[in-house]
N, C-alpha and C positions, 0 to 999 in steps of 0.2 A: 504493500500500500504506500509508505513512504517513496520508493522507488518511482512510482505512477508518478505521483504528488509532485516530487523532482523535475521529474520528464516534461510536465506538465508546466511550471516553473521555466524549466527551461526552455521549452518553443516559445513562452510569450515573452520571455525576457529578448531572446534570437529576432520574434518580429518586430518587437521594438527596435533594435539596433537596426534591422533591414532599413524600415520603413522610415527610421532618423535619417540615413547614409543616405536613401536615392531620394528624399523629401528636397524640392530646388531650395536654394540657401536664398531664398528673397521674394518677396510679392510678385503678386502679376503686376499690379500699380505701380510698381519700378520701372518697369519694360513694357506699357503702355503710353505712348506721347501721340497726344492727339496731332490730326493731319492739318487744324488750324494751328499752329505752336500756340499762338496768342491768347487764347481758350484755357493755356496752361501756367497762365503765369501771369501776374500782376505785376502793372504799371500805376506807379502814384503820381498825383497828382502836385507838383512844385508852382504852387503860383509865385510869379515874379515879385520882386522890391530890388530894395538895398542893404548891402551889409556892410563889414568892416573886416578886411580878407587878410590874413597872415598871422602873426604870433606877435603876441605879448611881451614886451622887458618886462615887466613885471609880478610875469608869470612866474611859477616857482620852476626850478630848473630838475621838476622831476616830471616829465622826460625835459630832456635840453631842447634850446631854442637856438637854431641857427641862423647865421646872416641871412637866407636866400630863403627862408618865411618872411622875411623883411623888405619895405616897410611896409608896415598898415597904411592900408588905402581901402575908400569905397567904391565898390562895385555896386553897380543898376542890370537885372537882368530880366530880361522877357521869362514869358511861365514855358515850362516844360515836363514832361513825364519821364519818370527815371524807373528801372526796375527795382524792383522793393527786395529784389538780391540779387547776389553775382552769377554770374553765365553757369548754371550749372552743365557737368559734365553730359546729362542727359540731354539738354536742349543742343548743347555744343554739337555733339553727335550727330542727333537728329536733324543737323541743319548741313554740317560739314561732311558726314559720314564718318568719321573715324574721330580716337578719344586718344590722345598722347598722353595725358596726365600721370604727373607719380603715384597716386593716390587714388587708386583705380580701385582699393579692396582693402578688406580686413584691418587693419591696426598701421602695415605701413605698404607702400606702393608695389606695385610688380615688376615695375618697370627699371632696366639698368643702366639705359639713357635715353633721353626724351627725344631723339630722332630715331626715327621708324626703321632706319637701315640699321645701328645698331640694338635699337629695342628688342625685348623677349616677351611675350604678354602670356601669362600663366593663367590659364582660368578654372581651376580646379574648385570643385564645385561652384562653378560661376560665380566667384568671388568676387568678379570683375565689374560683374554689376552691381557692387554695393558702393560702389563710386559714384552711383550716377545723381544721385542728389548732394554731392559736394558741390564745391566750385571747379572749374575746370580749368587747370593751370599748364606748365612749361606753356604755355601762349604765346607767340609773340606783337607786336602790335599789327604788324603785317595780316597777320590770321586774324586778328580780334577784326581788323578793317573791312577784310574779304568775308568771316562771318554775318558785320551787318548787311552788305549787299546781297548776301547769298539769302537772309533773312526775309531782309526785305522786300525781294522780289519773288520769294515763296509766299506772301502777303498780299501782293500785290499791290506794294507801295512804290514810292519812286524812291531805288537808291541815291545816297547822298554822297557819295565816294567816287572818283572818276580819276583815272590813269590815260591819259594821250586822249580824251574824249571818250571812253568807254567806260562804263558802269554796268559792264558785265566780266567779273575777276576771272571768266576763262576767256577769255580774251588777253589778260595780261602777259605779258610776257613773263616767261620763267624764272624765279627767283633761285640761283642755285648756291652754294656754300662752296667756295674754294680751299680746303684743308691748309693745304700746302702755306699758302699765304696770308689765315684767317682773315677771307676779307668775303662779303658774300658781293655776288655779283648782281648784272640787272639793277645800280644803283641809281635809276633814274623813279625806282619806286619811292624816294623819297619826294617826290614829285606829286604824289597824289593831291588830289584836292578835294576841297569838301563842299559840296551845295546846303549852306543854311535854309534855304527855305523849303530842301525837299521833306516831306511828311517818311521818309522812310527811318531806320534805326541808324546810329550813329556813336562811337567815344562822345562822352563827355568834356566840355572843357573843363580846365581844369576849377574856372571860376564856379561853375555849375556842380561839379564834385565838391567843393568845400560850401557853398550854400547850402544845398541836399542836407551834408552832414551835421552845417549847424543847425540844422532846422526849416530854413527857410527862412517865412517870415515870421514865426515863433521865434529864431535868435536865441536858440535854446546857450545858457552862459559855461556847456559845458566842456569840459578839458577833454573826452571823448564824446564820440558822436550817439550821444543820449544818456550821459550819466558822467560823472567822477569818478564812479566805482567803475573800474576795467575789467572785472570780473563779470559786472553787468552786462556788457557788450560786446565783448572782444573775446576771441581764442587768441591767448599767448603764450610767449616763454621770457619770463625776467630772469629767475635761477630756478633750480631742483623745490625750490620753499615756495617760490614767488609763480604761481604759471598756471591755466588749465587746459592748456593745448595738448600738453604731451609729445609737440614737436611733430605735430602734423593736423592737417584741414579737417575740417568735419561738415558735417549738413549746415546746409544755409537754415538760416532763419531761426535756428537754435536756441540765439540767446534774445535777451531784448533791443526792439526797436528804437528807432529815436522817432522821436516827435512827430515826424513825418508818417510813420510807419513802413519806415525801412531799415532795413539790418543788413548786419557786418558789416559797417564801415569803417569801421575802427579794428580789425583785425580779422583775421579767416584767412585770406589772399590779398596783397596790394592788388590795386586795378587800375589798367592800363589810363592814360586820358588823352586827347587828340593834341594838348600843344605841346611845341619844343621846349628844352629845355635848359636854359642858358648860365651857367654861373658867374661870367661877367657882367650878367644883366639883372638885378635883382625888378621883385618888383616895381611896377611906376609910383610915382608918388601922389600922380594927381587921380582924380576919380577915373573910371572908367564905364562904358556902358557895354554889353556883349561881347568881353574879351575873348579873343582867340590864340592868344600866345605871341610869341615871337615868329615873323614870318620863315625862318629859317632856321637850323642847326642842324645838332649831330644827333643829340641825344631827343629821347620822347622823358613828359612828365608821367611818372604812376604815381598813386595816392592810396591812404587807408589802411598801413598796419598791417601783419600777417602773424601768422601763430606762431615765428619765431624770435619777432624784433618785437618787443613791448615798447621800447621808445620811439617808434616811427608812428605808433595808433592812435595819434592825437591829432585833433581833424586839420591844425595848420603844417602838419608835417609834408614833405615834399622831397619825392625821391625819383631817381632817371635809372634808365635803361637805354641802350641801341634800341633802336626795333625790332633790329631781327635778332634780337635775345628773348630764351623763353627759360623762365624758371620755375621750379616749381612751389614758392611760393605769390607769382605773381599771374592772375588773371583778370575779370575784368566783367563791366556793368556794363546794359546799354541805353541812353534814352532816346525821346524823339519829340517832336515840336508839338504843344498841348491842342493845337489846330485839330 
């Protein structure tokens, strides 16, 4: 009788483990993205004013303030809709066809470098798809520009992105990396330009990323983008005591919003923004209205903190990239004109 009792014991103990092992490791609502994208995802509403754009002497110097937040000046900006979080890995996908990100799965990435030729993608119990509601990083600004077009015109909006008169990115010509010389080629991509008045998706300026952040027209007075407390808003790393990132992305929208009701902007991923970025050039001094940057350089502006820097997640912080640099702490939001 014991023996039966065993047996018995033992086939349901075996079905359980069967039935754990081939159960998919993730929802179907992971791997569901509807055929409108837009359907899946929220745009807030920024109505325009003015603010008072850069960092404070006064402030206390935790995190530090640098010359090139400097000086405070006001900015006037027309209203616009911003996504109420960053690009996640799933939309990125669905619009681009393919996910380069470190942080594709489980606790840390799969990936062994973020270009495709040497990448390896492991999807052991489809681990891979537990990525898809992060944010979606190694980006570069290049992709993030070609992602709005490619958006926009699955939309059926007018992209706002054009290279030699074209606003369709297979049409551009090939962007390719030269090893030998680390220099990428096809340099007249830095040439793109941008149509303000098209209604399709587009980078942020940068004036528009730090508005967003502090609220808008709320002028929320805070040191992060909707609190004091960095633990309220932000995935980060200060030391082993100080952090709750654990040194790598997690789901958007996790923590709390700001005023506006939008999140991570103070930490998760920096995100890409459409102007150059100059260090001989600090901010102007006099007011400004629709700023667009510097009309030229080298470097692009990103914004907003990442799970590894705690001192960059304060909303006047401001930090550069090449374009065609992609990390994986740094991806990226889109808005579009509130028309």
């Amino acid at each position: 009788m014991k023996r039966r009792i065993f047996f018995i014991l033992f086939l349901i103990f075996f079905s359980l483990v069967i039935a754990r092992d081939t159960k998919p490791q993730y929802s179907d609502s992971d791997l569901v993205i509807s055929k409108t994208l837009t359907s899946g995802v929220n745009f807030v509403y920024v109505e325009g004013g003015t603010f008072t754009m850069g960092s404070i002497d006064d402030e206390p110097l935790d995190p530090f303030n640098y010359d090139y937040e400097k000086p405070l000046h006001d900015v006037t900006l027309d209203s616009f809709k911003m996504l109420s979080t960053e690009v996640t890995q799933g939309l990125f996908e669905a619009v681009m066809g393919y996910n380069e990100s470190y942080f594709t799965g489980g606790s840390m990435g799969w990936k062994t470098h973020p270009k495709p030729e040497y990448a390896v993608k492991i999807k052991y119990n489809n681990a891979y798809y537990k990525g898809l509601s992060k944010p979606v990083e190694c980006v570069t600004w290049f992709e993030a520009v070609i992602f709005c077009n490619k958006w926009s015109m699955m939309e059926g909006r007018t992209p706002c992105y054009s290279l030699n008169g074209s606003v369709n990115p297979d049409d551009w010509e090939s962007l390719e990396y030269h090893d030998p010389e680390k220099v990428w080629l096809g340099t007249n991509w830095d040439c793109i330009e941008c149509n303000w008045e098209a209604d399709g998706f587009r980078l942020p300026t940068e004036a528009e990323w730090e508005y967003a952040a502090r609220g808008g027209k709320h002028k929320s007075p805070y040191k992060y983008s909707g609190s004091d407390n960095i633990s309220e808003v932000a995935w980060y790393y200060m030391n082993i005591f100080r952090q709750n990132s654990w040194d790598k992305t997690h789901k958007v929208a996790a923590k709390k919003p700001n005023a506006l009701g939008i999140y991570d902007m103070s930490g998760n991923v920096r995100e890409w923004c459409w102007d150059w970025f100059n260090f001989r050039f600090p901010y102007p001094e006099t007011p400004q209205t629709n700023p667009t940057g510097p009309e030229e350089g080298r470097l692009r502006v990103n914004r907003g903190g990442d799970y590894g820097e705690w001192f960059c997640c304060k909303v006047s912080a401001r930090w550069e990239d090449l374009p065609s640099n992609g990390f994986n702490c740094l991806g990226f939001r889109v808005v579009c004109n509130a028309n």
